[in-house]
C-alpha angles and dihedrals in degrees: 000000000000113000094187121038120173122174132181084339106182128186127168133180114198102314094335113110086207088169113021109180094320116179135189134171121190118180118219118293112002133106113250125185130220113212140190151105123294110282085020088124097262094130106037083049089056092049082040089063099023078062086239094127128027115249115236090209146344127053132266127175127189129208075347099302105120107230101230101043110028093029084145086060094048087052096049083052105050150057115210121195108185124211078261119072115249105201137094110250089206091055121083108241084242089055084050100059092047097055093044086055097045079050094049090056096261114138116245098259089053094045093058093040083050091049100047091053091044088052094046099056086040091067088238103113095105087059108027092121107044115095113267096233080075091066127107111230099273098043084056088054094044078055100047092052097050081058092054081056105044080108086040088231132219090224134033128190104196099188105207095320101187104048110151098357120129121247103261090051096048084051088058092046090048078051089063105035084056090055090048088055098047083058092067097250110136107236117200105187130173127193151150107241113087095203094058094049085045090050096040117027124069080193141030135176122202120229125195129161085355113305150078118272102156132022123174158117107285098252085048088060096046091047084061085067087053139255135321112302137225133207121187122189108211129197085212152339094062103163098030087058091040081060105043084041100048087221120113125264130215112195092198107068093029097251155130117210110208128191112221122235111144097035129273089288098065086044095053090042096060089045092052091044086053089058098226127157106243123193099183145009125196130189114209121185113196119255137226088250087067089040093061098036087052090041096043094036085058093056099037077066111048 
């Protein structure tokens, strides 16, 4: 069961195709992130399905409400935390919460059970009645997203979450959209960092000039670079090995590069067979950074 569909989705503004048949499709309950370039359509996708912004052409449905014509029913399904924070800094987070719930249509009693749990599995009890503007970054953002689930939704679009947050605050932010995600609650989440989408999405899907050119599973991305990767540090006969090897020398730093097609221990067969004195061997698996950079350099030219 798919919880997010999008098909042939267009938006323009002016003479910007800002979505231009852009498609996405996010089973129940995982985390899927939305990557791309700035200006690649991220944003105006999540407002598309968030029923922000009217769609010039194309369908979408979320947790099964079509967004153009039952837009009251996507609301009532989602949670939406925005790349800016939401809540009020004089207010305490426990204040906030309250007032979110009481906004969403809960009765007082209801809102401040809600907040206290919310509080509770966000890891901010201990300073639930201290005044926001107290928190450190990451305990702003854990706050922000247990706003976007006073409802518990059934759907949550998390837009670039950890900007500007150090890295110990946007672990403890990955901590929490996990634990989102092991709720049940879908989590679409873009963002710019290639590391979070890698930690956090089983599946991604890449984004540029509007539309979609790559969806996968994260390993599924990184095989288009290519395989796993070798690199043997020689004391000698580098070009003659590189040779012998079919991998690329560089005379510099003393190494072959070898790309890897039958497993390490072929690899480190052949280069005992050679009888070479090796001084390191390193296994390097491609990243998602090289992934996107392959994926959005081939769309920047064509």
């Amino acid at each position: 069961m798919h919880t997010l569909i999008a098909e042939g989705l267009r938006k323009r503004y002016g003479d910007l195709a800002a979505l231009d048949g852009f498609d996405l499709h996010v089973p129940a309950g995982v985390i899927h992130g939305l990557l791309g370039p700035n200006g690649a359509g991220k944003t105006t996708a999540v407002k598309a399905l968030a029923t922000l912004i009217d769609i010039d052409e194309g369908t979408a449905t979320v947790a099964g409400f079509d967004v153009r014509t039952r837009s009251a029913g996507v609301r009532r399904s989602i949670g939406l935390v925005g790349q800016n924070a939401a809540v009020d800094e004089i207010l305490s987070g426990r204040q906030n919460l309250i007032m979110f719930g009481r906004l969403f249509g809960l009765n007082r009693s209801d809102a401040q059970t809600r907040a206290g749990d919310l509080l509770a599995a966000f890891g901010l009890a201990e300073a639930a009645d201290r005044p926001v503007k107290t928190y450190s970054g990451g305990m702003r953002r854990r706050l922000d997203i247990a706003a976007g689930l006073i409802l518990t939704p059934a759907v949550l679009f998390l837009d670039e979450p950890t900007t500007g947050l150090d890295p110990r605050a946007r672990n403890e932010v990955w901590t929490s959209i996990r634990e989102v995600a092991a709720r049940g609650t879908t989590v679409l989440l873009t963002t710019q960092y290639l590391d979070e989408a890698d930690q956090l999405a089983s599946g991604i899907t890449v984004v540029d000039h509007g539309r979609v050119i790559a969806a996968g599973t994260p390993e599924q991305l990184k095989r288009q670079v290519g395989g796993d990767r070798v690199t043997v540090t020689l004391r000698g006969r580098i070009e003659e090995t590189a040779r012998l090897l079919g991998g690329e020398a560089d005379e510099e730093n003393q190494t072959i590069t070898i790309e890897v097609t039958s497993g390490l221990i072929d690899v480190v067969r052949r280069i005992d067979d050679l009888g070479v004195a090796v001084e390191d061997l390193q296994l390097r698996r491609p990243t998602l950074d090289e992934a996107f950079l392959k994926l959005t350099s081939k769309e920047a030219v064509r």
